[in-house]
C-alpha positions as CSV (number, residue, x, y, z in Angstrom):
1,X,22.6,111.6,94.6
2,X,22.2,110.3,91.0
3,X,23.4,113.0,88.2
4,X,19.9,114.1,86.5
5,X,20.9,113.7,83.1
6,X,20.8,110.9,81.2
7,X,23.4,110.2,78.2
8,X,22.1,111.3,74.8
9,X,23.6,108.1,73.4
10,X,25.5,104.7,74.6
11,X,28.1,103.6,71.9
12,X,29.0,100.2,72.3
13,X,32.8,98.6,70.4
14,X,31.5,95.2,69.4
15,X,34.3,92.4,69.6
16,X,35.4,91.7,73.2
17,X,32.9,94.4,74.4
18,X,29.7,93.4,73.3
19,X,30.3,89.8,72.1
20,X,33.2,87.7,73.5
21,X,34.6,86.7,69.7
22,X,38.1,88.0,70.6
23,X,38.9,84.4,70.6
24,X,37.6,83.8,67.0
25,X,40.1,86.3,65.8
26,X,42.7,84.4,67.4
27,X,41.9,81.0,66.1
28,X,41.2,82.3,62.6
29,X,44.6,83.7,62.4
30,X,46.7,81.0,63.6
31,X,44.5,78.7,60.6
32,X,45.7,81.4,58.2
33,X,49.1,81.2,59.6
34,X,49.4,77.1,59.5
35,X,48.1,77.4,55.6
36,X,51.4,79.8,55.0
37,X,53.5,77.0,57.1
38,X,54.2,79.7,60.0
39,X,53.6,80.0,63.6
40,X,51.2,82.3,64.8
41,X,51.6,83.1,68.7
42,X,48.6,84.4,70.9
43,X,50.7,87.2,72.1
44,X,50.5,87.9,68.0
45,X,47.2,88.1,68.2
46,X,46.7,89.9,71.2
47,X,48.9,92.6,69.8
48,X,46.2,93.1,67.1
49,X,43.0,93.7,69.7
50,X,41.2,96.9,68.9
51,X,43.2,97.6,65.9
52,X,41.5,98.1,62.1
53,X,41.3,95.2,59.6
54,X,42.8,97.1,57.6
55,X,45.8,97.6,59.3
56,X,46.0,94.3,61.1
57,X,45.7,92.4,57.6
58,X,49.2,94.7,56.6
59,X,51.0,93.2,60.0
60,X,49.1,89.6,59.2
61,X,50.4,89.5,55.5
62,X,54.0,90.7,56.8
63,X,54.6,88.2,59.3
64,X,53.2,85.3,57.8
65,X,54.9,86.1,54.1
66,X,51.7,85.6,52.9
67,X,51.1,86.4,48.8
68,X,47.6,87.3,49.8
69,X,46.2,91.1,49.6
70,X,45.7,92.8,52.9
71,X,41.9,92.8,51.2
72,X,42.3,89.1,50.8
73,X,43.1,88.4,54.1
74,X,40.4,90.6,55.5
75,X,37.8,88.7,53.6
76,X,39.6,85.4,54.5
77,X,39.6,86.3,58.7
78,X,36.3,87.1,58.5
79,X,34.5,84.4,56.1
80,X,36.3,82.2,59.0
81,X,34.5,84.6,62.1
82,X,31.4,85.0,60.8
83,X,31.2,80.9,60.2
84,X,32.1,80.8,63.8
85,X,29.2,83.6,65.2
86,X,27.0,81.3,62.8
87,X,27.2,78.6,64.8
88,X,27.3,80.5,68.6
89,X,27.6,84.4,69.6
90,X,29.1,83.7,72.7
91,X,27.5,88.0,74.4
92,X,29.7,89.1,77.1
93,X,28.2,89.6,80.3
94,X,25.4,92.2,80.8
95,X,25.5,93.5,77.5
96,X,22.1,92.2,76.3
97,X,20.4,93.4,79.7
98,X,22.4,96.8,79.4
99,X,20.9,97.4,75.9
100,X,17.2,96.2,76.4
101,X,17.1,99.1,79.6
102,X,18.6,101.8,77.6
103,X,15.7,101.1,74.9
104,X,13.4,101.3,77.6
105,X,14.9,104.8,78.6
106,X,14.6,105.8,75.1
107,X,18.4,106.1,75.2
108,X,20.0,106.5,71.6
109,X,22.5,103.6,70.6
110,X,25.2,102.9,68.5
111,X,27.5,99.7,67.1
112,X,31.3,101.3,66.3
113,X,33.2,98.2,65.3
114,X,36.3,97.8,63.1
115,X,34.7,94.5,61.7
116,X,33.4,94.3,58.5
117,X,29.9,95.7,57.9
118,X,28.6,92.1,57.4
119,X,29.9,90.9,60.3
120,X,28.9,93.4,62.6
121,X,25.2,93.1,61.2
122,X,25.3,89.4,61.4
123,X,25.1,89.5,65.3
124,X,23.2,92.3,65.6
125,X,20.7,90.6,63.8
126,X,20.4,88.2,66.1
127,X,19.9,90.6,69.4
128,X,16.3,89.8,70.1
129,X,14.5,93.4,69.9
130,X,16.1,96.9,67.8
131,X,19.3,97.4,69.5
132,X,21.2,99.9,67.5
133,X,19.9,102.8,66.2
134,X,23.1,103.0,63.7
135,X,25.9,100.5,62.6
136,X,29.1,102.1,62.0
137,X,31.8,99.5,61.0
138,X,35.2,98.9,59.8
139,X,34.0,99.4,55.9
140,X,32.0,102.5,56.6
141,X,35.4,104.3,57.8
142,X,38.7,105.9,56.2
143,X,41.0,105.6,59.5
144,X,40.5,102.9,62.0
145,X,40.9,103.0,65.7
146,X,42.0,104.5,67.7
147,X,41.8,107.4,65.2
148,X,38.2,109.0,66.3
149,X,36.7,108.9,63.0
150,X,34.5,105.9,63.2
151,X,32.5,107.6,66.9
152,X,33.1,110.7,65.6
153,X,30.7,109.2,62.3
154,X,28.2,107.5,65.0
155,X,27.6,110.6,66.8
156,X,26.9,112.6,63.7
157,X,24.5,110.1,62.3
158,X,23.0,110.0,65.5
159,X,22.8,113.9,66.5
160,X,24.6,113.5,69.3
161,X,27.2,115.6,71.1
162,X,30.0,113.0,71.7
163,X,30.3,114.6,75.0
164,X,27.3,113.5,76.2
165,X,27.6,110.0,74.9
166,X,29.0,107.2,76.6
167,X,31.5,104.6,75.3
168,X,31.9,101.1,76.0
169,X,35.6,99.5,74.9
170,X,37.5,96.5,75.9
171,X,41.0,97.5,74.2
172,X,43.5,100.0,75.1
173,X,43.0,100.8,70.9
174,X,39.6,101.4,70.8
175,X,39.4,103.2,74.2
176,X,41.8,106.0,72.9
177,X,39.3,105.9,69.8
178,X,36.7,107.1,72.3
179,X,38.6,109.2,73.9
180,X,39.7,111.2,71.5
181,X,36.8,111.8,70.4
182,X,35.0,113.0,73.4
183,X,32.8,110.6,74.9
184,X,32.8,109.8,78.4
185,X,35.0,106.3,77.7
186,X,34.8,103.4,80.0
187,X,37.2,100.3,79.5
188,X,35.2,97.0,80.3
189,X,38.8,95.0,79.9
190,X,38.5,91.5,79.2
191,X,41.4,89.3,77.2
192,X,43.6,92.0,77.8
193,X,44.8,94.7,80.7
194,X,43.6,98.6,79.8
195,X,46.2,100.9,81.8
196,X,45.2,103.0,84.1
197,X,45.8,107.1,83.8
198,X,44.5,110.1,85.7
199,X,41.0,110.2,84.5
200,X,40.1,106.9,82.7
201,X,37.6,105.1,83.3
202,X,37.6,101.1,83.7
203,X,35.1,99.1,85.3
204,X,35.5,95.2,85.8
205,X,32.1,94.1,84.2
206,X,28.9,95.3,82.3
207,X,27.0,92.8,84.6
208,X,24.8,94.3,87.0
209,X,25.4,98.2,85.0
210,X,21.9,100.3,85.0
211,X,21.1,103.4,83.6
212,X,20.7,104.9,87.1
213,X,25.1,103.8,86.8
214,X,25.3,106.1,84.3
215,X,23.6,109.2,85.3
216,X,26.5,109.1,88.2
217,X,28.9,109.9,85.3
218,X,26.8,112.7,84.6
219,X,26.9,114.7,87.9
């Protein structure tokens, strides 16, 4: 029997999760690395899934020797993404469908992303109907994932108890974001593996997820 209670809010992580851009990330960085004559491995990139800009841009400027700011390099990566999402937002599977039902339920939502405020907005913009009741980005945050700040922020703007919210993360980073701060977190993995441990939550794919999925979680 389906759980009665639907979640007070669905909080989605945005790259990997809700669009597939991982892969603009990875591209953008090796470009960046090439201009600084240095190599810049996928497995470097990978290692940087989930994490903050702001941090990221600190292990970026390090490795490459780069003269840039961490700032600089933040503005640099995502000049390069958001030229990328301009020309195709490549949504990961189910997401769209996912969003357009919980609208239709009246169920609260929420963008937590560690992108750039501009960034995040750009592709929201392009969702064809309201699909985010509050944007809560990398900018709008003092400590990134996985610290808890940045859901902890989206549930107070929304009202919300974070335990009856649901969270949607593709990286072993942002899951422990959600986690911590006390949402019901589910890993949707996709260019890299979430662990499993006594009580997590992973499932394969957003494809094919209903609300009447959800209230299970609820029983």
């Amino acid at each position: 029997m389906f759980g009665k209670k639907l979640p007070a809010a669905v909080l989605w992580d945005m790259d990997g999760t809700l669009v597939d851009s991982e892969h603009y990330w990875l591209s953008s960085e090796k470009s960046l690395a090439a201009e600084h004559q240095e190599v810049w491995s996928a497995q470097d990139g990978l290692d940087l899934v989930g994490m903050s800009l702001y941090e990221s841009s600190k292990i970026i400027k390090q490795k490459i020797g780069s003269d840039l700011e961490p700032e600089q390099i933040i503005q640099r990566l995502t000049d390069s993404v958001v030229a990328k999402l301009a020309v195709s937002i490549p949504w990961r599977p189910g997401a769209q469908e996912l969003l357009l039902e919980l609208k239709k339920h009246k169920i609260k939502t929420a963008l937590v992303t560690m992108s750039m405020s501009r960034m995040a907005n750009q592709v929201v913009d392009q969702i064809p109907f309201q699909a985010f009741d509050v944007v809560v980005a990398g900018d709008d945050v003092v400590n990134g994932k996985p610290d808890p700040e940045a859901y902890l922020r989206a549930t107070e703007l929304l009202g919300v108890n974070p335990a009856d919210c649901i969270a949607f993360e593709d990286s072993l980073t942002g899951l422990r974001s959600a986690e911590a701060a006390g949402t019901i977190a589910i890993g949707i993995p996709n260019i890299i593996p979430i662990p499993q441990k006594a009580g997590r939550i992973i499932w394969p794919t957003l494809e094919g997820v209903r609300v009447s999925d959800l209230r299970k979680l609820f029983r």
